[in-house]
N, C-alpha and C positions, 0 to 999 in steps of 0.2 A: 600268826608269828609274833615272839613276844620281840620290845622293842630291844633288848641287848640284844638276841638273837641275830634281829632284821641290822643291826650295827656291826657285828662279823662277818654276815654273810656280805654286807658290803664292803667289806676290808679285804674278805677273800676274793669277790669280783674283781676290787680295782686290783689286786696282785696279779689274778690271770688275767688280768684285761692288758696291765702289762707286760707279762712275760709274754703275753699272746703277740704285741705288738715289737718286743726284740725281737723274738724267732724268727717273724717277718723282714724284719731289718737286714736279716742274715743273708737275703737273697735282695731285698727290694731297697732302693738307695733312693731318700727324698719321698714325694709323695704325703706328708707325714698326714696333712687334711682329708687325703684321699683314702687313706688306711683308716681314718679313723669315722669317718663317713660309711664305711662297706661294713664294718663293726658293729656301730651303735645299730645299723639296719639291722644285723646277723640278730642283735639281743632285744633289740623291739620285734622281732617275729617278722620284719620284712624284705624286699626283696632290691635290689640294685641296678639300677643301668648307668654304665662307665662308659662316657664318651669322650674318645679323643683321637687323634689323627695316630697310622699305624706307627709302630712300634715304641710304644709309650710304654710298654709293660702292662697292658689293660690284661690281657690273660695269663701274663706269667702272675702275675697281683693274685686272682681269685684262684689259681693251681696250687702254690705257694700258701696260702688260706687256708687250701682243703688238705695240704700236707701237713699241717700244722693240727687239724681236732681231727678225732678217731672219728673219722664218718663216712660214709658211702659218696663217692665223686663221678658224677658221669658229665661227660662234654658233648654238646649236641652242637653240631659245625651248620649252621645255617646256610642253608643255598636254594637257588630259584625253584629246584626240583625237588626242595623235602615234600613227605606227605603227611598230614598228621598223626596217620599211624604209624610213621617214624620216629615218631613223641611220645604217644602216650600208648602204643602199641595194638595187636591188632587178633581177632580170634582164628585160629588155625584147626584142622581139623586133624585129630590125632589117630593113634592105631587101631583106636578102638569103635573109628568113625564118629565122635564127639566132638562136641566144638570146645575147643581150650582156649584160654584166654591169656596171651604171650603177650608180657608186661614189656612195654616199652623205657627208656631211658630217663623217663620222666619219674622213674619209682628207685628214687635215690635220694639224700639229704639236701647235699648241695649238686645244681645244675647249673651248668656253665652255658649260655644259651650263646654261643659265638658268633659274633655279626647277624643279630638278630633281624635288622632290616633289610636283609638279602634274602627274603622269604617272605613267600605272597600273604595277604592276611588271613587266608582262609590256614595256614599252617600256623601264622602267630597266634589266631585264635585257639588254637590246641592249648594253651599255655592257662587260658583266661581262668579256666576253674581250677586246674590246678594250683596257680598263684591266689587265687581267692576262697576256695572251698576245702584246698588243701585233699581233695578229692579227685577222682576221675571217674566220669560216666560213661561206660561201655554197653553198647546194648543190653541197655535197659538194667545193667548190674553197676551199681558203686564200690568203687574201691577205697580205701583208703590211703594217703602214702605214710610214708615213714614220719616223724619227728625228730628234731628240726626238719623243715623245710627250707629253703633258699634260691631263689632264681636271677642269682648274679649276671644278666647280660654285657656286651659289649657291642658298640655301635660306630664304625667309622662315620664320623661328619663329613668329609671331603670327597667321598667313593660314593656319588650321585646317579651315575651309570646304574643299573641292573637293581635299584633297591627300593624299595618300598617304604612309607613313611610308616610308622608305629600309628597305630587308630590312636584316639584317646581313649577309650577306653582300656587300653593293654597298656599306654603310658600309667593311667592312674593308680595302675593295680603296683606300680614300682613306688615304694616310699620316697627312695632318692635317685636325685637325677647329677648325676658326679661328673663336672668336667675336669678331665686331666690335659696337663699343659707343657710342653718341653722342661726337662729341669734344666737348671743352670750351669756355669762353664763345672763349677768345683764338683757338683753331682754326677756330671756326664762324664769327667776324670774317672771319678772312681768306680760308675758303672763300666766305663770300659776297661780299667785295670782287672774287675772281679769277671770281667766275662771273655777275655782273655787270656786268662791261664787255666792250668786244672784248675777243673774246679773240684773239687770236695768237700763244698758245703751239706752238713746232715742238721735236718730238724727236728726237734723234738716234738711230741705230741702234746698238746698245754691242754685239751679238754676234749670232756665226752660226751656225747648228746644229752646225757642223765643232767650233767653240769649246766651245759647253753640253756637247756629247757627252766633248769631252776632260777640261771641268772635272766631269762623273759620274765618269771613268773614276780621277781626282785623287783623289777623295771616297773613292773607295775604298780606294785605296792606301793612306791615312793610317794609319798606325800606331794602336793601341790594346792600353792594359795591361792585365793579365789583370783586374786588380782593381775595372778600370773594366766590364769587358764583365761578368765577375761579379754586379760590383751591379746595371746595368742588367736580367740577366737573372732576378737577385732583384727585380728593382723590380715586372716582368710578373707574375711567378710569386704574388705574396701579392697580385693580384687576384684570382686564380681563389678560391673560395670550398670549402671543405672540403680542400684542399690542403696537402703540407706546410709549406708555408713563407705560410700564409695568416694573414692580420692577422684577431685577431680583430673586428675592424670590420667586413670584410669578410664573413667569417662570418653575420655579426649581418643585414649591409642589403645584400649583394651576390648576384645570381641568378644570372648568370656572369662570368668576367672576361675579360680579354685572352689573346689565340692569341699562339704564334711570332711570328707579323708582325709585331707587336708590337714583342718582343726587335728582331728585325731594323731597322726602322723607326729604333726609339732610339738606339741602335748608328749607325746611317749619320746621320739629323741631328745628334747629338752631335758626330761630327768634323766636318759642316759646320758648326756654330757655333764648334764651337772653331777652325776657319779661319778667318773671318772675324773672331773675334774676337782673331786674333793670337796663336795657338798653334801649335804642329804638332804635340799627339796632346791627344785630349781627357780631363777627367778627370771626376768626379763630379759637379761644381757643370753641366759643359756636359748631364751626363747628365738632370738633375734641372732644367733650364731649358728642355729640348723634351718633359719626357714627360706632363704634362697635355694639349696638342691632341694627342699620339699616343694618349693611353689614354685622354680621353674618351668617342669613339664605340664602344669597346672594350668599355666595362662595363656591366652592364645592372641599375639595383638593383632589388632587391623593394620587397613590398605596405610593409613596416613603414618603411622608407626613405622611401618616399613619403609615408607617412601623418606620419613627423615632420618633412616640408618637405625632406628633408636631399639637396644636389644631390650630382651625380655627380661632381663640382668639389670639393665636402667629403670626401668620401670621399677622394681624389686626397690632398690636402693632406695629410690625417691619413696615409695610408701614407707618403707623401716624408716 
């Protein structure tokens, strides 16, 4: 792609990036980091988990999202009794006494995986290759699914009864880990002014899989200094605990830290912020403004971290 080219087509990104982001407005009030978090996942090719106590708007947000780009929306309601092949579907025997193979809900763009941790591992693990291989394996046949892909979940923190903790491995496979937090008095006004009367809000459609797929393909292109990938790949590295380049902090209250993915991760949302923020290559401050929801679900602290209150959030801090 020549560089005038690669210079439009990021002027036409940052336009639908923002018209993408009023549309949203149109229903969602506040939130503005949390919109813009679930986004840059959407155009780096990755996947989201929204956690925050109930009626935060965690699912009206990613419904609202999928009513906004032309694409396939299916919502999978997590509960103790799913079975995998309520995910990813299951083979049936048809009239002809052949065995057919009946696509589960998981063969759609965007998945809305609702209170994911209310479902034993053995169904969260339905999710694993989907989210990773962008594939499904069915006796002994692969499918493939659609493009875009996305697996938006949602997770109550507080509803400890009946739920299962996410392995790490299924947290890793999400890029961002997005906490949402009550909005404030002037927000919570106008959410309840818009949701007590008719409503008649209509959205328009800002894009189409043809589009997202090309604005991934942008994401990538973008240029990045050595200096910036560097740090980034220092930022990962002094999680991990007994490591060269390990913060003693780390050391002290950290049991393990962030993988590769990681690096990767940080690296690709950094030049998506620094797009939309009106750049074309990113530098440290973009680096250091996505990589708490990337290295959140990443680290994992010990017994002594716990016992002095100290969250996974402080630890974050103190290394940045």
């Amino acid at each position: 792609m020549e560089k005038n080219d690669n210079i439009e087509l990021v002027e036409r990104f940052v336009n639908s990036y923002n018209s993408f982001k009023k549309e949203i407005s149109k229903v969602i009030v506040g939130q503005d980091h949390v919109i813009d978090q679930v986004l840059i996942s959407m155009f780096c090719d990755g996947h989201c988990l929204l956690i925050g106590v109930p009626g935060l708007a965690k699912t009206l947000l990613i419904k609202t999202i999928s009513d906004c780009l032309g694409l396939k929306f299916n919502r999978i309601q997590f509960t103790p009794d799913l079975m995998p092949s309520d995910i990813v579907g299951s083979e049936i025997l048809d009239k002809n006494r052949e065995f057919k193979f009946l696509k589960g809900p998981v063969f759609s763009n965007i998945i809305l995986a609702d209170e994911i941790n209310r479902t034993p591992p053995k169904t969260q693990a339905a999710l694993l290759e989907a989210m990773q291989e962008k594939s499904i394996t069915n006796s002994g046949n692969l499918y493939q699914l659609d493009r875009p892909f996305f697996v938006l979940a949602t997770q109550n923190p507080i509803e400890q009864e009946g739920t299962y903790p996410l392995p790490e491995a299924q947290l890793d496979r999400f890029m961002f880990n997005v906490l949402l937090d009550y909005p404030n008095y002037d927000e919570e006004l106008r959410i309840v002014k818009n949701t007590t009367n008719e409503d008649n809000t209509s959205l328009d459609k800002v894009m189409l899989a043809d589009d997202i797929i090309l604005y991934q393909k942008l994401i990538r292109s973008i240029p990045i200094n050595d200096n910036v990938l560097e740090y980034a790949v220092s930022l990962v590295s002094k999680t991990r605990p007994n490591s060269v380049n390990a913060d003693e902090l780390v050391n002290e209250y950290v049991e393990w830290g962030a993988g590769p993915r990681a690096s990767q991760y940080i690296v690709l949302a950094a030049k998506c912020y620094a797009v939309v923020n009106g750049k074309f290559t990113p530098d440290i401050e973009d680096v250091k403004a996505v990589a708490k929801p990337i290295l959140r679900h990443r680290i994992v602290k010990n017994y002594k971290a716990e016992s002095k209150g100290m969250s996974i959030d402080d630890i974050i801090d103190a290394i940045l």
